[in-house]
N, C-alpha and C positions, 0 to 999 in steps of 0.2 A: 517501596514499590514492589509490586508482585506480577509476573508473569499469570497472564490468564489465555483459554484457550476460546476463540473462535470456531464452532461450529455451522459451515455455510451447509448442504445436502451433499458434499461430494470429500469432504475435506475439515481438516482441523488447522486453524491459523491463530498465530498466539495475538494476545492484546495485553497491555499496561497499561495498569493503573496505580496512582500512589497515592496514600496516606488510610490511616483506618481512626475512626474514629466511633461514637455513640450519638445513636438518635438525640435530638432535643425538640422538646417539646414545643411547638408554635412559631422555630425557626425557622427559614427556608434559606437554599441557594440556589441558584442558578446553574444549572449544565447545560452548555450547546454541542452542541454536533456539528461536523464540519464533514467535507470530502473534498478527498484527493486520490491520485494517480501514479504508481510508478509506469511507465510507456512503454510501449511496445516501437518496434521497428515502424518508421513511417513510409517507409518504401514501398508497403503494401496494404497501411492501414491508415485513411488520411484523418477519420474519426468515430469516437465510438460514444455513442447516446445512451444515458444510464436516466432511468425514473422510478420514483420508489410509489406505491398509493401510498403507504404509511410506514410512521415508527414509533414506534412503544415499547415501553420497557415494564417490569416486573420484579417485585421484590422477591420473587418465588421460583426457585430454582424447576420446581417442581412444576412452574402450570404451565398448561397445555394453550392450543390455539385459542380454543372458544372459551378458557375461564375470562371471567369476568373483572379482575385484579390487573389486568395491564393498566396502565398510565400512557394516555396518550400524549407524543412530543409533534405540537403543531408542527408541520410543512408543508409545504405550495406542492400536492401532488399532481400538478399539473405541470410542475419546471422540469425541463429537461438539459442534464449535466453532459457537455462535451467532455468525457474522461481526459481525452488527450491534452486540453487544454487547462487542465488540473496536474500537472509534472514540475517537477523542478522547485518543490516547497510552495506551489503554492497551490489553495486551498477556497473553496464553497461551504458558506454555512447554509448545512440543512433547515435547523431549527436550534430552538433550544426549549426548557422547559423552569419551570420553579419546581424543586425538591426539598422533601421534608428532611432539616439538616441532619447529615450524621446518621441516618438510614443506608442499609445496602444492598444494592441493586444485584437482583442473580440474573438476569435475563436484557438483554437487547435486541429488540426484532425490527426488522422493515419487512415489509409484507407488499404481495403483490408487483414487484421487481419486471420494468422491462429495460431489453439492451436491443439495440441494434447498432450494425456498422456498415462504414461507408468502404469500401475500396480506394485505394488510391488510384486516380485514373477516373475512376466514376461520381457516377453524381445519385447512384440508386442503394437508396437504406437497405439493408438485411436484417429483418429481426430474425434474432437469436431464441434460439428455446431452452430456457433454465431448468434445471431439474426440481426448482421447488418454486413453491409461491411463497415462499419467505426464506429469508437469510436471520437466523438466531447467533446471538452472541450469548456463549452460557459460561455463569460463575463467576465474581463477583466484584463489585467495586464501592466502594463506600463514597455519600455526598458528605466535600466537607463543612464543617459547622460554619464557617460564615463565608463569607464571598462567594467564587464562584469556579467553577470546573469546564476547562473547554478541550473536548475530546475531537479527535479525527482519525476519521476511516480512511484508508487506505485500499478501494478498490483496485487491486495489482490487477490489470489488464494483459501486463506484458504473461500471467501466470494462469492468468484465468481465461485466455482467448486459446483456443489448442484446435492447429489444423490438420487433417485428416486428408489423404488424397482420395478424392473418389465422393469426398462427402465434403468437404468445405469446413468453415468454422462452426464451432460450438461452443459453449460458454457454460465454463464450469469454474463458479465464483471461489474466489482468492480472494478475503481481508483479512486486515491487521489493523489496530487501534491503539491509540499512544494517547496520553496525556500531555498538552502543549508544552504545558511548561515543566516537565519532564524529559521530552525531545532534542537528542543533538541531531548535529548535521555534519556531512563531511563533503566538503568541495573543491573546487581549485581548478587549476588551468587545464586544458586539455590538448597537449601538443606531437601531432605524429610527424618525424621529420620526413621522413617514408611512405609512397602508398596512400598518398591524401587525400586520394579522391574515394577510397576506401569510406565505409561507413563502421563506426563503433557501438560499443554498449557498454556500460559500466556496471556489475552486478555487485554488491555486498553480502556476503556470508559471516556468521558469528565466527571468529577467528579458530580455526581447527576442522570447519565441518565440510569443507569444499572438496568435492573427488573428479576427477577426471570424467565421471557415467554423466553429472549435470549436464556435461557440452556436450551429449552425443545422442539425447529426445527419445532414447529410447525408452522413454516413460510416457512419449506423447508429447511431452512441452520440454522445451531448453529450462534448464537452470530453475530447475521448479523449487530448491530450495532457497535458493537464496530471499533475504528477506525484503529486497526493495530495488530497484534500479533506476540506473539515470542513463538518457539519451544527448550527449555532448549537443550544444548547442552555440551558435556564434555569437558575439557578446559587440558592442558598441565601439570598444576600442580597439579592436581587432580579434582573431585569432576562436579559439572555440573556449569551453568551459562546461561543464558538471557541478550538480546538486544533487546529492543523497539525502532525502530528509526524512524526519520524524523516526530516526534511530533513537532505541535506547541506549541507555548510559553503559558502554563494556570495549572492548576490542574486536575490531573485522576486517576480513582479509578482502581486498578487491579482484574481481577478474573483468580484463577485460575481453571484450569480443571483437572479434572482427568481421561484423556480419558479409561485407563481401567477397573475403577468404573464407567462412565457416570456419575460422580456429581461435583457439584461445589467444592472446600477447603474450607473449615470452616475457619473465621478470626482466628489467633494467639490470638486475644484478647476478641475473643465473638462467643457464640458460633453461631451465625448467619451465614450461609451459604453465604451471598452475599451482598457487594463486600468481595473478603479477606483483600484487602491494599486498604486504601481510602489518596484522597487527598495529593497525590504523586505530589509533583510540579515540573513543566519542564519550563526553559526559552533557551531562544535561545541561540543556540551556543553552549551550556552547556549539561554540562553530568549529571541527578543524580544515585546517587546511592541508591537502594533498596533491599536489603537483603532477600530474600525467605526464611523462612524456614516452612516445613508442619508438622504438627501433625504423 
């Protein structure tokens, strides 16, 4: 598996793909496309509408809008995606396509992209104005030789919504792309003994890269590195819960937030504010389990 980089108009976000292999001739497989959400605070955002006209892809690292070499991947561009309702591992299939086996794709585009959001409290849309009319995915992934390949985007909404006083929201796109069955997850209870009427957020960083600057927006957005989030949610049995999904396979540190404090959680084990949970390991395929509990 290879890290690759997502190129939206404002930003570079990585994508995984795994296996490499060689063209064959008059074989095809299957790639579908999927989408999902890591969330944003719902306290102030109760939904956010995402529509693509198109997506297409390119063997050619090098072509531009109007060559004539994209490959069109059928979808309904008339449906429109509740992001919010895409969180917590689960997932929308965009489309999918037949590919010549064992070919390698340099380019992933949707074209034509609209967002709009609802306020929490309201009932009236906001479209949003994007800074391009397409989101490219650039550099490479190979179709493998038989079966079939099911990718998902990861619209980060919680990364890519950035509020501004004076001027409101803006939408400056945040993706990430993993290979399914490459994807771990990390999840588990979520329990504050303290402060429960408090609202949280759970962020994941590659273990080592988290600093103290993430929690404090002076870049315009919270926690803009991190690579994914979860928004605890109450579960059947009682009590709350967390999903991290479509991680790749490595180690990551957790920070939690405590959106109605504005501060980070203190580790369980030190009184250091940042990260709370380090060195959470995720492999593929696999699920870990990580237990929350706060002060």
């Amino acid at each position: 598996m290879r890290m690759l980089k997502i190129f939206a108009a404002l930003g570079a976000i990585a994508l995984v793909f795994a296996g490499c292999t060689s063209a064959t001739s008059g074989a095809t497989s299957t790639v579908s496309f999927n989408l999902t959400d890591a969330p944003v605070d719902t306290s102030t955002i109760s939904n956010v509408y995402v529509s693509f006209g198109g997506l297409s892809i390119n063997e050619s690292a090098a072509a531009l809008d109007g060559a004539s070499s994209w490959i069109t991947v059928p979808i309904d561009s008339t449906q429109r995606y509740d992001l919010l309702a895409l969180s917590g591992g689960l997932s929308s299939l965009l489309g999918n396509v037949p590919l010549t086996a064992g070919i390698q794709v340099n380019q992933i585009r949707f074209t034509d992209p609209t967002v709009s959001i609802v306020e929490t409290g309201s009932t009236t849309e906001l479209p949003l104005t994007l800074p391009s009319n397409s989101l490219k995915i650039v550099n490479s992934f190979s179709v493998p030789l038989t079966g079939s390949l099911s990718l998902t985007v990861d619209f980060n909404v919680g990364k890519s919504l950035v509020y501004t006083q004076g001027v409101g929201y803006i939408m400056k796109p945040v993706l990430r792309a993993i290979v399914d069955n490459a994807a771990g997850k990390i999840l588990g209870s979520f329990a504050a003994t303290t402060n429960s009427t408090d609202s949280y957020s759970v962020y994941a960083y590659a273990s080592g890269s988290y600093t103290d600057a993430e929690a404090s927006g002076s870049s315009g957005s919270y926690f803009p590195n991190s690579i994914t989030s979860a928004v605890p949610k109450s579960v059947s049995t009682g009590g709350y819960a967390y999903t991290l999904a479509f991680l790749e396979a490595g180690s990551y540190d957790l920070v939690v937030y405590d959106t109605t404090a504005g501060a980070v959680v203190s580790s369980p084990t030190s009184a250091s504010p940042t990260p709370t949970y380090t060195g959470v390991v995720v492999m593929s395929a696999k699920e870990t389990t990580e237990p929350i509990s706060l002060p």
